[in-house]
PyMOL commands that place a pseudoatom at each C-alpha (Angstrom):
pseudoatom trace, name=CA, resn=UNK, resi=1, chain=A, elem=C, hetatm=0, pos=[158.053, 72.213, 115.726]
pseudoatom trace, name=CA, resn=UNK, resi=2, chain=A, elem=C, hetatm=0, pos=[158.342, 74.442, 118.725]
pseudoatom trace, name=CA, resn=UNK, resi=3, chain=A, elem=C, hetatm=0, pos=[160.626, 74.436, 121.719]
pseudoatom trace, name=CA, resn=UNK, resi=4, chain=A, elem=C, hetatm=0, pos=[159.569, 76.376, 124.782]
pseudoatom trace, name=CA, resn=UNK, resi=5, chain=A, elem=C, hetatm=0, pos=[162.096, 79.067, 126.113]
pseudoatom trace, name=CA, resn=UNK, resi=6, chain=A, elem=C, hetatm=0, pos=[163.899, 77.393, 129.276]
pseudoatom trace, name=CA, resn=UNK, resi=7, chain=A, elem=C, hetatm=0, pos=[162.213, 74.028, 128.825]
pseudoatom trace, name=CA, resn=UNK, resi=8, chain=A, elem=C, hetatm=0, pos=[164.293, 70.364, 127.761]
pseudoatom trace, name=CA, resn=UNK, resi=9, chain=A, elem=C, hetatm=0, pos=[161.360, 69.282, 125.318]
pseudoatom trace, name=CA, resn=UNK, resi=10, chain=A, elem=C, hetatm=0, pos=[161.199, 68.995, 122.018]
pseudoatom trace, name=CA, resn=UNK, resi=11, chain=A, elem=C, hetatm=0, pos=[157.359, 69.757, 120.599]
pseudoatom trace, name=CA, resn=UNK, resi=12, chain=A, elem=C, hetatm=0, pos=[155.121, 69.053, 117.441]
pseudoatom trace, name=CA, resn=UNK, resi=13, chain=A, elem=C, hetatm=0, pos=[152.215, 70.453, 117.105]
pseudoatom trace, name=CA, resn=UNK, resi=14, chain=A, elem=C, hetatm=0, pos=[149.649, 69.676, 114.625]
pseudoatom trace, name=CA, resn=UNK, resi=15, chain=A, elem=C, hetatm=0, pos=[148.845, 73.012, 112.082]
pseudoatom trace, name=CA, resn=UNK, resi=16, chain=A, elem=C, hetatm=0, pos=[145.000, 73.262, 112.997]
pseudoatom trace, name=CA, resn=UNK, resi=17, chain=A, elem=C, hetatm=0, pos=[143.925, 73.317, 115.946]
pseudoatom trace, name=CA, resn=UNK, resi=18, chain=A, elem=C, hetatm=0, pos=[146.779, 73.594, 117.707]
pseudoatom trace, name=CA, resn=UNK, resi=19, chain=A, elem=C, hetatm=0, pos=[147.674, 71.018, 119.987]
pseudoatom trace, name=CA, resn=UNK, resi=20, chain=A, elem=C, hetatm=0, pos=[150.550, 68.533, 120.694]
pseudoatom trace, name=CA, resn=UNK, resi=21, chain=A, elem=C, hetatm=0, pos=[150.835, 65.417, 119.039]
pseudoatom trace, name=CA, resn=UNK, resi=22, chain=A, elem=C, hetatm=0, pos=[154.435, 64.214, 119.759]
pseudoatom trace, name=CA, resn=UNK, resi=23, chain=A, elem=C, hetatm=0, pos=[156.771, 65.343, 122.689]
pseudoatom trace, name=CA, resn=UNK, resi=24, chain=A, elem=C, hetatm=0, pos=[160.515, 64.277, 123.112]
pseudoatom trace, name=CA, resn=UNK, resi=25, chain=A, elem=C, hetatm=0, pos=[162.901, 64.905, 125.561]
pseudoatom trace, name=CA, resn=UNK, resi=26, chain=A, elem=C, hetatm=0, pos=[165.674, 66.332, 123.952]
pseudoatom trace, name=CA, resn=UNK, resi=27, chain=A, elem=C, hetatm=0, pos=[168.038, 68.019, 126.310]
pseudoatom trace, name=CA, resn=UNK, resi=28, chain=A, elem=C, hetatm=0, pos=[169.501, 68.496, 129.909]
pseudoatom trace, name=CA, resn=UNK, resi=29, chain=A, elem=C, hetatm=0, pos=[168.818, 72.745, 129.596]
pseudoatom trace, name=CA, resn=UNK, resi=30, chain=A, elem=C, hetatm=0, pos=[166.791, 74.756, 127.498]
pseudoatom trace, name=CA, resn=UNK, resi=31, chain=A, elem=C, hetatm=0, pos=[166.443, 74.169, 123.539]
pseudoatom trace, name=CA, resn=UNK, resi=32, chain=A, elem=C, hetatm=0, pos=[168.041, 77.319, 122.075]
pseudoatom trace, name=CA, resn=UNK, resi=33, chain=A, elem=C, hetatm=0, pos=[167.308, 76.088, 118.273]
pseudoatom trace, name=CA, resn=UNK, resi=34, chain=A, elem=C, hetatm=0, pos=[166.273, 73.752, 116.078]
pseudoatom trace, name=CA, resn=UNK, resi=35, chain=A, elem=C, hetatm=0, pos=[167.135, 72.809, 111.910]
pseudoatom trace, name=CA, resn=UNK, resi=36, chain=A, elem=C, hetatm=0, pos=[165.134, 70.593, 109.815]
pseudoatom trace, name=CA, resn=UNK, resi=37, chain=A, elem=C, hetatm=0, pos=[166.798, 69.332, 106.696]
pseudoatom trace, name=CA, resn=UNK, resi=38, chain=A, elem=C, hetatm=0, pos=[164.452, 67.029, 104.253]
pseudoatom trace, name=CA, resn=UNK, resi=39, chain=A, elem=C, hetatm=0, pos=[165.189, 65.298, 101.240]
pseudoatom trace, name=CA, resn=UNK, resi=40, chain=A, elem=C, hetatm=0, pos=[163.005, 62.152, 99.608]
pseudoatom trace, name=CA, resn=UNK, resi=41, chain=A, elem=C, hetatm=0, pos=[164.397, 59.613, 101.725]
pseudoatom trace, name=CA, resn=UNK, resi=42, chain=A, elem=C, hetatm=0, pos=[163.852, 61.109, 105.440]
pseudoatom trace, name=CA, resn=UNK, resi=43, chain=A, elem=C, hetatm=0, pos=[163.355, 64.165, 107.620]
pseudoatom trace, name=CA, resn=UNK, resi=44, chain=A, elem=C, hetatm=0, pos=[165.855, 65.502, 109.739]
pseudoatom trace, name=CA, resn=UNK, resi=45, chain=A, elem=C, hetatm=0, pos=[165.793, 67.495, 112.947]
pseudoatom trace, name=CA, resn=UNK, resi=46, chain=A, elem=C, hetatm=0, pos=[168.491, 68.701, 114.647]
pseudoatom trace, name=CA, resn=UNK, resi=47, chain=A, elem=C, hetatm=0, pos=[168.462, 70.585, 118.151]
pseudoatom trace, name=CA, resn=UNK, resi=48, chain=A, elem=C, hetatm=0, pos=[171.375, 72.152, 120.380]
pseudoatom trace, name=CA, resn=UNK, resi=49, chain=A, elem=C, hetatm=0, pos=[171.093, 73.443, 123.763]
pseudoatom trace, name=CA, resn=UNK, resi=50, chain=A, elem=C, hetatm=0, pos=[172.559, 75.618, 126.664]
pseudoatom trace, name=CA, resn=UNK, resi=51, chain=A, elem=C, hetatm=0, pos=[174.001, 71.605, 127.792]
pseudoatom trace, name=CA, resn=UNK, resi=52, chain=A, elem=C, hetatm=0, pos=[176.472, 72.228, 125.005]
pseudoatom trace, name=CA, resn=UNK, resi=53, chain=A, elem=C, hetatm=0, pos=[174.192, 69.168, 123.168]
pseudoatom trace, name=CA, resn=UNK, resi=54, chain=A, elem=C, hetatm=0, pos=[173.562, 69.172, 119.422]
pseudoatom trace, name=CA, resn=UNK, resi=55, chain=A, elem=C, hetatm=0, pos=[171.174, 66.075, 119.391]
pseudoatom trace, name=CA, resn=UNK, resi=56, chain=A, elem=C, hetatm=0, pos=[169.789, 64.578, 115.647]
pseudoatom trace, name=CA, resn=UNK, resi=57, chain=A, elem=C, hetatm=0, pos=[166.916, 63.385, 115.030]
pseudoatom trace, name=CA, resn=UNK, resi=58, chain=A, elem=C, hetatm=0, pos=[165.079, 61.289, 112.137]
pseudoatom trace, name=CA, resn=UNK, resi=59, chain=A, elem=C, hetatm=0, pos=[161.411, 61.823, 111.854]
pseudoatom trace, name=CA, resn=UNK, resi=60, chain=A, elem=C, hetatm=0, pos=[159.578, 58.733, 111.216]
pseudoatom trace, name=CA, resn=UNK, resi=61, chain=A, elem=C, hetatm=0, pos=[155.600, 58.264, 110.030]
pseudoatom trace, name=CA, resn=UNK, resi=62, chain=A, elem=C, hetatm=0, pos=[154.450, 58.875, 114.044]
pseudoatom trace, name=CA, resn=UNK, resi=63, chain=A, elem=C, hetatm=0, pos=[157.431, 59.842, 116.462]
pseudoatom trace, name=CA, resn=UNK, resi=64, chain=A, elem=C, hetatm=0, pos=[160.997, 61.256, 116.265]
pseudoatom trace, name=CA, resn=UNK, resi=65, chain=A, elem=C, hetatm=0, pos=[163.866, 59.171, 117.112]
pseudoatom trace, name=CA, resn=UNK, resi=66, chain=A, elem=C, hetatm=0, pos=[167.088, 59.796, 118.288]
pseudoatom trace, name=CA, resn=UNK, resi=67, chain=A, elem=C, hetatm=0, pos=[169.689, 58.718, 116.008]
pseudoatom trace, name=CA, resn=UNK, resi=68, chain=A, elem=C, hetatm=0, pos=[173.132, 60.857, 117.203]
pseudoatom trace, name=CA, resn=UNK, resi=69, chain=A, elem=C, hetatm=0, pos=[173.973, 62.908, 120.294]
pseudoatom trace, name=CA, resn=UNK, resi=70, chain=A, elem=C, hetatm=0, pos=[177.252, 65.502, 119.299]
pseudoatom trace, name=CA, resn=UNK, resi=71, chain=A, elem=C, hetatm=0, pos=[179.188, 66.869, 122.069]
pseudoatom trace, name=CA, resn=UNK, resi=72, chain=A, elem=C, hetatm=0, pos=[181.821, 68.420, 120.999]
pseudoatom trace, name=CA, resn=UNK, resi=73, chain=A, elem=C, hetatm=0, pos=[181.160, 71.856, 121.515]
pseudoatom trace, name=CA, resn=UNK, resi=74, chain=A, elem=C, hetatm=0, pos=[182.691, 73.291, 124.830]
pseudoatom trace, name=CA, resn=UNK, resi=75, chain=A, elem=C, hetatm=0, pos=[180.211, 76.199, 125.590]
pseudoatom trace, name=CA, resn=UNK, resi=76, chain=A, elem=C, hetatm=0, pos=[176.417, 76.665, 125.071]
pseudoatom trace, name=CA, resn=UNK, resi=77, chain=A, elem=C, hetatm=0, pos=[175.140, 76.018, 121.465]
pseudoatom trace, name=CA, resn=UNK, resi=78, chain=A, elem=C, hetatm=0, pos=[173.302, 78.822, 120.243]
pseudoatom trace, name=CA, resn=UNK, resi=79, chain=A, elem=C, hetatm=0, pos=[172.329, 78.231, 116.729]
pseudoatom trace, name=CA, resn=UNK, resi=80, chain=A, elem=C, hetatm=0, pos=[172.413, 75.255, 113.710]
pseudoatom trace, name=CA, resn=UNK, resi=81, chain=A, elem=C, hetatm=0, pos=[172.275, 75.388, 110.364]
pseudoatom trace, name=CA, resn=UNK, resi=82, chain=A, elem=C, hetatm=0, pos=[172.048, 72.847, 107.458]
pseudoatom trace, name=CA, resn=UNK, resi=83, chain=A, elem=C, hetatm=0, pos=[174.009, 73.510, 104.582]
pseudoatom trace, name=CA, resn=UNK, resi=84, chain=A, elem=C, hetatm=0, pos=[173.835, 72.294, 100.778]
pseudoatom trace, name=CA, resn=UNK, resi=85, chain=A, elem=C, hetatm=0, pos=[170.357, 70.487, 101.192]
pseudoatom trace, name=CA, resn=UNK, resi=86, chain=A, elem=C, hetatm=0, pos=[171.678, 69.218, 104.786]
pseudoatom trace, name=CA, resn=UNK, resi=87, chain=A, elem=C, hetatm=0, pos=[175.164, 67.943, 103.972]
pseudoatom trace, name=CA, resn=UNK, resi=88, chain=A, elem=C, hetatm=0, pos=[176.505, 69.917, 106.259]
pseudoatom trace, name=CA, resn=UNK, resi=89, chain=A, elem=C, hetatm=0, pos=[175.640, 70.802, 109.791]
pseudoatom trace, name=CA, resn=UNK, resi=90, chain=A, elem=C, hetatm=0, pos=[177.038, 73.365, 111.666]
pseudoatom trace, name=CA, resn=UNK, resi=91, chain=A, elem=C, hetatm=0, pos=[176.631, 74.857, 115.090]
pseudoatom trace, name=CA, resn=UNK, resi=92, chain=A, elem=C, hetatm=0, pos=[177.788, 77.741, 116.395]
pseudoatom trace, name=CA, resn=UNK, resi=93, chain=A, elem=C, hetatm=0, pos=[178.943, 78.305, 120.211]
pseudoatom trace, name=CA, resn=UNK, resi=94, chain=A, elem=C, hetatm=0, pos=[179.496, 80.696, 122.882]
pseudoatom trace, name=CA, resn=UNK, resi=95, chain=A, elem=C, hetatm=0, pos=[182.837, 79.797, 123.548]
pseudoatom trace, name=CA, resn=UNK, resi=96, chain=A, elem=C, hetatm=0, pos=[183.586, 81.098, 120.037]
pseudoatom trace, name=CA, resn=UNK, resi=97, chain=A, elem=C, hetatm=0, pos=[183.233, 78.056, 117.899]
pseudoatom trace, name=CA, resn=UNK, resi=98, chain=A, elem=C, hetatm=0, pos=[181.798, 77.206, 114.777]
pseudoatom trace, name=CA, resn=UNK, resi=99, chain=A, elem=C, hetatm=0, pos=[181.800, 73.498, 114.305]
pseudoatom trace, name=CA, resn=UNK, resi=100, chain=A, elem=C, hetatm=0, pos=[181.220, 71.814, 110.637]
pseudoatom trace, name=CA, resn=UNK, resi=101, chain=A, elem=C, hetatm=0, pos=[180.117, 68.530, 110.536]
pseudoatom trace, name=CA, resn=UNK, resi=102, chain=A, elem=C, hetatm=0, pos=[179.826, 66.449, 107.367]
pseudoatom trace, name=CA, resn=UNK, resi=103, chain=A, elem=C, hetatm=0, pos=[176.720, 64.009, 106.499]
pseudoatom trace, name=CA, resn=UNK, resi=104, chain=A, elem=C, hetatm=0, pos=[177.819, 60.201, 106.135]
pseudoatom trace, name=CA, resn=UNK, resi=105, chain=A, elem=C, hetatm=0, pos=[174.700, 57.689, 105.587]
pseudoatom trace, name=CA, resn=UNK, resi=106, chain=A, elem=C, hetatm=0, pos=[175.804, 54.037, 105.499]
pseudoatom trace, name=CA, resn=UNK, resi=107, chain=A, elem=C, hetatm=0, pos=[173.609, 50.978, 104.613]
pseudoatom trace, name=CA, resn=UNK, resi=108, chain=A, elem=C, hetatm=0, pos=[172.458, 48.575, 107.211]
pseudoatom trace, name=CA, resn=UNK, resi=109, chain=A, elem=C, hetatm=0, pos=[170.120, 45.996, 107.095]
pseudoatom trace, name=CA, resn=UNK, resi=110, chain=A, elem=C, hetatm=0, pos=[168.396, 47.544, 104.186]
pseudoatom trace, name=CA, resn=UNK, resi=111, chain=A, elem=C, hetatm=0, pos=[168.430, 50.683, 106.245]
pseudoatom trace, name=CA, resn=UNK, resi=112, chain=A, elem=C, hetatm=0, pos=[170.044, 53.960, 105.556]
pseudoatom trace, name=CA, resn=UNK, resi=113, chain=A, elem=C, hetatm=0, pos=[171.914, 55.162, 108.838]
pseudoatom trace, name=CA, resn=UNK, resi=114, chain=A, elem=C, hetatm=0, pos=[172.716, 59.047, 108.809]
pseudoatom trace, name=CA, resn=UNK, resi=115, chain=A, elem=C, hetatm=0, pos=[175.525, 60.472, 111.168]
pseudoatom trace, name=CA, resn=UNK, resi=116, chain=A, elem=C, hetatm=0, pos=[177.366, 63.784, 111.051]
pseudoatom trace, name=CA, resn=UNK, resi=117, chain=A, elem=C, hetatm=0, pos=[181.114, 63.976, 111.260]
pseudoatom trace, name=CA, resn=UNK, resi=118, chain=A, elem=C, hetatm=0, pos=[183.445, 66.600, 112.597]
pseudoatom trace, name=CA, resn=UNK, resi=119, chain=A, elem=C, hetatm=0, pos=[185.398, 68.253, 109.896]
pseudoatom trace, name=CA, resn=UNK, resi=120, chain=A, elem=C, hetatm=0, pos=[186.564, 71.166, 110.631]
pseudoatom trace, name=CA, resn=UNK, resi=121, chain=A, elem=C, hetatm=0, pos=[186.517, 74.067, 114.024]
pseudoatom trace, name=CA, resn=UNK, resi=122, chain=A, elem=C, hetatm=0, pos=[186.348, 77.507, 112.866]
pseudoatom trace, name=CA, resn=UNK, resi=123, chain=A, elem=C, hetatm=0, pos=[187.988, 79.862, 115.605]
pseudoatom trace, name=CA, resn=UNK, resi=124, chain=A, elem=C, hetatm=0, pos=[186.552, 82.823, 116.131]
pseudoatom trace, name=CA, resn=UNK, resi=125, chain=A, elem=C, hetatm=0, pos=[187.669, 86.070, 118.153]
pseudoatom trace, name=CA, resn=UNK, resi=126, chain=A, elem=C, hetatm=0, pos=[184.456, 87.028, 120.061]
pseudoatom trace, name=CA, resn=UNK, resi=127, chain=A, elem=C, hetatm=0, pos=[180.806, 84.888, 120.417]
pseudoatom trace, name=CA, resn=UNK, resi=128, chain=A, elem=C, hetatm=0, pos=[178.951, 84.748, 117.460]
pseudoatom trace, name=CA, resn=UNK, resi=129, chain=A, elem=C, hetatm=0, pos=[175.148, 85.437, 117.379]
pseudoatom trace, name=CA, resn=UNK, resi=130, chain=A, elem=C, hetatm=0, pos=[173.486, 83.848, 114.581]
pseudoatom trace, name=CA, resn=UNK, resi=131, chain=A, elem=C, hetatm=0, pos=[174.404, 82.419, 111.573]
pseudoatom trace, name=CA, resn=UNK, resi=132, chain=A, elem=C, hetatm=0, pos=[173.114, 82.501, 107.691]
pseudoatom trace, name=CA, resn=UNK, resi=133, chain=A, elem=C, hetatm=0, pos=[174.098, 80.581, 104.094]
pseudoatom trace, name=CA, resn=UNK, resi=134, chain=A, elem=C, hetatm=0, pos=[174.685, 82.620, 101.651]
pseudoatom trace, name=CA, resn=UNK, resi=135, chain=A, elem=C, hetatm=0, pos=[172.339, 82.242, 98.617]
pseudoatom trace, name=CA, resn=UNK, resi=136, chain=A, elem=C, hetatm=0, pos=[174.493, 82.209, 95.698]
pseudoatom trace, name=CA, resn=UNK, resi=137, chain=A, elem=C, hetatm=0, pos=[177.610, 80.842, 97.590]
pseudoatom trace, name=CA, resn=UNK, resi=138, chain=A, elem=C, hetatm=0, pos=[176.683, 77.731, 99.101]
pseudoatom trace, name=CA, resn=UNK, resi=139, chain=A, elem=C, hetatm=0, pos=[180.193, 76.959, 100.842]
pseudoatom trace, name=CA, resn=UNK, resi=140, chain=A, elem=C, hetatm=0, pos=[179.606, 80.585, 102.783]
pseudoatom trace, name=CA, resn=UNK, resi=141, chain=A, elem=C, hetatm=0, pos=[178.029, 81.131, 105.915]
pseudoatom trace, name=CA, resn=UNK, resi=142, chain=A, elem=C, hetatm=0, pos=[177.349, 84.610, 107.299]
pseudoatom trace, name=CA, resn=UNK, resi=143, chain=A, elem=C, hetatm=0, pos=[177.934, 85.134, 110.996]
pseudoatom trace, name=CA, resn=UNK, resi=144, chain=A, elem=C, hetatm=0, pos=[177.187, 87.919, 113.537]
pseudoatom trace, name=CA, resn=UNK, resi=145, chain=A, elem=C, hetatm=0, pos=[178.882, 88.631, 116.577]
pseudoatom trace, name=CA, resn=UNK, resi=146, chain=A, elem=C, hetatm=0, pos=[178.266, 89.408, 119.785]
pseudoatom trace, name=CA, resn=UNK, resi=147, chain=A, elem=C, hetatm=0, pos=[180.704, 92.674, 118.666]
pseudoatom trace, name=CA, resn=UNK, resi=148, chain=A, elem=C, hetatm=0, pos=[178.258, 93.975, 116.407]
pseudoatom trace, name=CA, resn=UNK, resi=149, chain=A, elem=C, hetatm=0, pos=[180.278, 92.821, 113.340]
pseudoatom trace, name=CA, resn=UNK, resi=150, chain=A, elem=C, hetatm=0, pos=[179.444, 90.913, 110.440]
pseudoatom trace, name=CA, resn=UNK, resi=151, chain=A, elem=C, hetatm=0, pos=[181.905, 88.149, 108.775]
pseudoatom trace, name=CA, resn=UNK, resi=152, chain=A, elem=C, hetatm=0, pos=[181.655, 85.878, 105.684]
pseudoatom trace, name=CA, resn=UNK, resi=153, chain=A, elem=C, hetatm=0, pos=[183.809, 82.001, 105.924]
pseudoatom trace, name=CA, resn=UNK, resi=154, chain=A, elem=C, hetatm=0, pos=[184.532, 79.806, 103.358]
pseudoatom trace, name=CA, resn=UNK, resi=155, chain=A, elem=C, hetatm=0, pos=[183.581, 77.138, 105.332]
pseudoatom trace, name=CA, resn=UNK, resi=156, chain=A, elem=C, hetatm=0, pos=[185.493, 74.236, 103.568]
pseudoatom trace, name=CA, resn=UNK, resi=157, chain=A, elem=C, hetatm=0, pos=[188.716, 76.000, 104.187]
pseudoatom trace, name=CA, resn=UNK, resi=158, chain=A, elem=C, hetatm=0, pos=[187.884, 77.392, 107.678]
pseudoatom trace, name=CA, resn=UNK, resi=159, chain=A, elem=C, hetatm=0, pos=[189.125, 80.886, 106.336]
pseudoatom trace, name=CA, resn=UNK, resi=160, chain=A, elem=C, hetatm=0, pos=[187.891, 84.291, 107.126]
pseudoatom trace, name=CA, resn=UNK, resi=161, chain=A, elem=C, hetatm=0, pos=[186.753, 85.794, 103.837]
pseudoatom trace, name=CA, resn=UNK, resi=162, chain=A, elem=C, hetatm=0, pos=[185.447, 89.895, 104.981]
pseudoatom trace, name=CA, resn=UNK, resi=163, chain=A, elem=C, hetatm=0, pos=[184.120, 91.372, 108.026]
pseudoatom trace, name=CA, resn=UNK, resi=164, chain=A, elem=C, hetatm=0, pos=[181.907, 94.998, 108.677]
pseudoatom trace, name=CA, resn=UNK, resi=165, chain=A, elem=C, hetatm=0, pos=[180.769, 96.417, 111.415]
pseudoatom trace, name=CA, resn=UNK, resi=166, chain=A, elem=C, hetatm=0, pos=[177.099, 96.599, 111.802]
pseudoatom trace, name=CA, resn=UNK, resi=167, chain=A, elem=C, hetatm=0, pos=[176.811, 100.098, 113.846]
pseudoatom trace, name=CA, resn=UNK, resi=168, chain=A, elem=C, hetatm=0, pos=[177.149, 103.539, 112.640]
pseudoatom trace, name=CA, resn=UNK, resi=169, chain=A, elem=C, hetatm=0, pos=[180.027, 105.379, 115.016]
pseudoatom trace, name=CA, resn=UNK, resi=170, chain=A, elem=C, hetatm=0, pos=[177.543, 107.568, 116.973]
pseudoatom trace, name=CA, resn=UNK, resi=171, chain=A, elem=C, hetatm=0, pos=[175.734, 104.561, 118.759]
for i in range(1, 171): cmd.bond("trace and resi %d" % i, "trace and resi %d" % (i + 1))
show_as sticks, trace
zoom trace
């Protein structure tokens, strides 16, 4: 997968030689990150945006298809993240949001539909940066900020578990 730096596309490229095999139109702005979360029923791509977009996507045999468009995010969505083998999706915005959504797959027409839910908006004070699970703690995510700090969530809760800052004092 590969998204171009200020392009709206979406691209997959095949591993040798490299060349395109599948383009989608994902957003109205440039693609600032992408998540993949697999497990032995289907393929999952997710993608935010600078159009405040998070946009899923389920990967069939020869094409992507859009299954859910989120927009609940007020500011630019810099980073996603799949949690607990993709049970939870969360995306992380400049206007200081982190946004958990929960995975909810219904059957239809001997089909498995797969949505994401909004549980939970975890207020921060400044913009974060990127975002991390911790290994052994799977209902932690590790977050930088655009202060040069470092914090740990519970994310079930919401709450703030420990924060450091990431500088020595002389820079």
């Amino acid at each position: 997968l590969q998204s171009c730096k200020h392009a709206d596309r979406i691209r997959v490229l095949t591993a040798s030689p490299w060349k395109c095999i599948n383009e989608v139109r994902a957003h109205g702005a440039e693609v600032t990150d992408i998540a993949v979360a697999s497990d032995s029923d289907q393929h999952l791509v997710a993608s935010s945006g600078r159009d405040r977009m998070v946009q899923l996507f389920r990967k069939t045999s020869d094409a992507f298809e859009l299954i859910q468009t989120m927009d609940d995010h007020v500011g630019a969505v810099g980073r996603l993240l799949f949690m607990n083998d993709g049970a939870r999706l969360l995306s992380c915005s400049a206007a200081r949001t982190i946004i958990v959504r929960e995975k909810v797959t219904r059957e239809m027409d001997a089909t498995t539909v797969t949505a994401y839910l909004l549980t939970k908006v975890i207020t921060l004070k400044v913009s974060p940066v990127s975002m991390a699970v911790v290994p052994d703690e799977p209902d932690t995510v590790v977050v930088s900020t655009i202060d040069r700090h470092v914090q740990r969530y519970d994310v079930p809760s919401g709450r703030h578990i420990h924060s450091f800052r990431a500088s020595d004092q002389e820079n």
